[in-house]
C-alpha positions in Angstrom: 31.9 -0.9 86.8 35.5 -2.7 86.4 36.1 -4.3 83.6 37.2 -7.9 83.7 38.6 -9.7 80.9 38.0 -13.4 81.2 38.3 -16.3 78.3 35.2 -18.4 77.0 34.0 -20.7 79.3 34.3 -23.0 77.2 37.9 -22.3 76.0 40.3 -25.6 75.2 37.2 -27.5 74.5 37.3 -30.1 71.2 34.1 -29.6 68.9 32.7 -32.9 70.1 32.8 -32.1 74.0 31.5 -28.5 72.9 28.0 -29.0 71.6 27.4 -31.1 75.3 28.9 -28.9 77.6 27.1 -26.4 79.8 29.8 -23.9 79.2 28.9 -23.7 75.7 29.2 -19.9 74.6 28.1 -18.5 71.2 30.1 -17.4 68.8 29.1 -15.6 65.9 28.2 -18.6 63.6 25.5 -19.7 66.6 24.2 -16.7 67.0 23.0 -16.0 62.5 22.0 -20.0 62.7 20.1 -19.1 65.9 18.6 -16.1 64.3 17.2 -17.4 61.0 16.0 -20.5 62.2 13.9 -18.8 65.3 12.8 -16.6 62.0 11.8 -19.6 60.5 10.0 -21.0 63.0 8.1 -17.8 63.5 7.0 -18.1 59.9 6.0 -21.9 60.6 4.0 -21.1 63.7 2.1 -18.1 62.3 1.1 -20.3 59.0 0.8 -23.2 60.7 -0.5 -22.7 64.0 -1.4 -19.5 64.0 0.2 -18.7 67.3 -1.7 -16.2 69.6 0.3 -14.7 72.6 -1.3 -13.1 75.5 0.9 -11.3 78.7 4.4 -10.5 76.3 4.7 -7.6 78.8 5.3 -10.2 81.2 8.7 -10.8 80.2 11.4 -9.1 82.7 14.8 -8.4 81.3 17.7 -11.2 82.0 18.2 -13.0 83.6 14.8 -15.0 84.2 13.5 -18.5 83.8 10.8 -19.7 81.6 8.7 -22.6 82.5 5.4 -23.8 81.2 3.3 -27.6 80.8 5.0 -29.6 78.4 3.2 -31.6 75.6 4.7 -31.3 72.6 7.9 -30.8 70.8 6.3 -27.3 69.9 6.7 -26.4 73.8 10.5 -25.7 73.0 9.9 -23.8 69.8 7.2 -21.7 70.5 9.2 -20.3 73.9 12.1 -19.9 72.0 9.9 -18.2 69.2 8.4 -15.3 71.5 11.3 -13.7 72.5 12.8 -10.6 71.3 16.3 -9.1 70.8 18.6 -9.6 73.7 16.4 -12.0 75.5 16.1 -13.9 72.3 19.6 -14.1 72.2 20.3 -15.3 75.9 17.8 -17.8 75.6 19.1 -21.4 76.2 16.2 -24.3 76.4 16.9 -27.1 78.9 16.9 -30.2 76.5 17.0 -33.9 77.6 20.1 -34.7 77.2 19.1 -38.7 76.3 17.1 -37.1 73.5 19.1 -34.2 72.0 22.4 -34.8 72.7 23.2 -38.8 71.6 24.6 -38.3 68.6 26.9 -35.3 66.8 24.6 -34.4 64.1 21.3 -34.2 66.8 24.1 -32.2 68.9 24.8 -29.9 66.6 21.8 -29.6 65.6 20.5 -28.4 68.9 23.6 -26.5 70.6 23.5 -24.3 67.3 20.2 -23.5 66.2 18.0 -24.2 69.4 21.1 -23.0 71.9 19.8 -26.0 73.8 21.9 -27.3 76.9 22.1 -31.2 77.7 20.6 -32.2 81.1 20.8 -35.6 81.9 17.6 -37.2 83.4 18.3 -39.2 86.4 21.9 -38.5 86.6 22.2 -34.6 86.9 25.3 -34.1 89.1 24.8 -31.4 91.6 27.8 -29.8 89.9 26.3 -29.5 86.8 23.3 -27.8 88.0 25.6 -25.5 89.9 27.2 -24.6 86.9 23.9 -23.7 85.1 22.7 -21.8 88.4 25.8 -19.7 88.2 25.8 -19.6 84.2 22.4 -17.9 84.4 23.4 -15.2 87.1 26.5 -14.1 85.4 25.8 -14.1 82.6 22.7 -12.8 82.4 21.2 -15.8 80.6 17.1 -16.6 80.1 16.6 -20.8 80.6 13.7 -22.7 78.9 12.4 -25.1 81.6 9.5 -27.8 81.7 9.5 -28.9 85.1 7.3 -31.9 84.1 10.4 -33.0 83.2 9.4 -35.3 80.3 6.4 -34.6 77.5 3.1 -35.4 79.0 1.1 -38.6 76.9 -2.7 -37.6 77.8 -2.6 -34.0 77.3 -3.1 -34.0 81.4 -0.8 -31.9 82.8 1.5 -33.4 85.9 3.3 -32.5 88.9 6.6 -30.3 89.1 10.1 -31.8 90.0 12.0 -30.1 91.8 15.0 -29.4 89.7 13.6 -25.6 89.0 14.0 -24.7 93.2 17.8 -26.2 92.6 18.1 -22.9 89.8 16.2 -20.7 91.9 15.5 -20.9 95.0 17.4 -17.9 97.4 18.2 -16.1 94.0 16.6 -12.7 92.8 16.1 -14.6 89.4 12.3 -14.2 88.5 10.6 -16.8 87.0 7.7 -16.7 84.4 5.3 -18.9 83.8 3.5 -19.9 80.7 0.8 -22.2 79.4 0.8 -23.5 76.1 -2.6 -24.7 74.9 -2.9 -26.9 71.7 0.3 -28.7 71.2 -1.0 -31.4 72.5 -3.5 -31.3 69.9 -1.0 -30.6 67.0 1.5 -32.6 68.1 1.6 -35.2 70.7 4.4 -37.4 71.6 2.6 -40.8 70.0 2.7 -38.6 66.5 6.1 -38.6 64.3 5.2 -35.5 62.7 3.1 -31.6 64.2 -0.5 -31.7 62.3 -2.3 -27.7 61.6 -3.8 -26.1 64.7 -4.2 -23.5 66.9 -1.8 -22.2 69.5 -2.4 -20.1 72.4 0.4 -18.9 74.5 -0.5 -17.3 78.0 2.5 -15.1 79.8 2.1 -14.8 83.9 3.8 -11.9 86.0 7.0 -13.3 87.5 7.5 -15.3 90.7 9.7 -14.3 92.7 11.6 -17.1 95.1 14.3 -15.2 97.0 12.5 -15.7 100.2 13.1 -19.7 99.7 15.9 -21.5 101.5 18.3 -23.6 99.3 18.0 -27.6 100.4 15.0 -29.9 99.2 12.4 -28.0 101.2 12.4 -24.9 99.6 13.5 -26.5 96.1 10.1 -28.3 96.5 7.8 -25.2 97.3 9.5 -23.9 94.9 8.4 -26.3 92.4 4.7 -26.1 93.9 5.1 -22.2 93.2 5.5 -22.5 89.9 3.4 -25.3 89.2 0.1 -23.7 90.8 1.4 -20.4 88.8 1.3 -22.5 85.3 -1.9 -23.7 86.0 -3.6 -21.0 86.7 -3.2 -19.5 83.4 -4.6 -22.6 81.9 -7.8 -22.2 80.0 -11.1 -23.9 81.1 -11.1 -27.8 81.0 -7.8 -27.3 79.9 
């Protein structure tokens, strides 16, 4: 393979425009911050939630794309929590930018120990996703996604936007999907602070969504893909 020396892609950047860009590489400092705190929360979910995970054999090598229902703040954590070395590493969580991103301690906060990129609801530029659909080719990345797009307030889970067919669709990327059962329970948006209780993480085999054309139609099947996918591995009544 040639080798091909390129600078960060987020080289020039000021710290301020840093933490929000979707360039944002690690550099060593990220990467022991990322490390302890995913440690931590490991601890916090074992002794607090005593996190089961079913289908961890699921998980391809990078690049791939995570999604699951979204209920909780925990959704985030726990994805980020069960993976392992390089994937662990790769892993960026797609964060509302509105949310995580307004201010430069809740920036920092999230570019350096969640590895979280900022998307912007309801005024994504088509350039940006291209950036994050090239980002996760090239560099072999693994993205965090709940195509809900915001945190569910009955514990009912809803329909997929089509955002994850804009990453996916025509690419050899696999995509996995999860279900996260109890978050709801522990911690649901209308509570300030997660309570004790049981987790259960399911892992499906990949999709695959090469065979999909780029353009809303197949960023929609896409979406319905993924969704029916998620909700299959959703317990009873759930």
């Amino acid at each position: 393979m040639e080798f091909k020396l390129r600078p960060a892609r987020d080289h020039g950047l000021d710290a301020a425009d840093r933490l929000r860009s979707l360039s944002r590489e690690r550099g060593l400092g990220s990467v022991v911050l990322g490390s302890a705190w995913r440690a931590l929360v490991r601890g916090y979910l074992a002794a607090f939630h005593r996190l089961e995970v079913t289908g961890r054999e699921n998980l391809p090598p990078a690049p791939f794309v995570l999604v699951a229902n979204h209920a909780s703040h925990l959704d985030a954590l726990t994805l980020s929590a069960v993976l392992r070395g390089d994937a662990a590493r790769r892993a960026h969580a797609l964060a509302a930018g509105d949310t995580f991103f307004t201010s430069t301690l809740t920036s920092a906060f999230a570019a350096y120990a969640v590895n979280a990129l900022p998307v912007w609801r309801k005024r994504t530029r088509p350039s940006e996703i291209a950036t994050l659909r090239e980002r996760l080719v090239e560099d072999r990345l693994v993205y965090i996604l709940f195509p809900e797009g915001t945190r569910c307030r009955d514990g009912t889970m809803a329909g997929f936007q089509p955002g994850i067919g804009a990453l996916v669709a025509g690419s050899d990327v696999p995509v996995v999907p999860c279900f996260l059962d109890g978050a709801f329970a522990a911690w649901p948006p209308q509570r300030r602070f997660p309570r004790p209780g049981r987790l259960r993480l399911s892992i499906g085999a990949p999709l695959r969504c090469d065979d999909l054309p780029g353009g809303r139609a197949g960023w929609e099947e896409t979406a319905r893909r993924c969704e029916a996918a998620v909700r299959a591995l959703a317990p009873a009544g759930a």
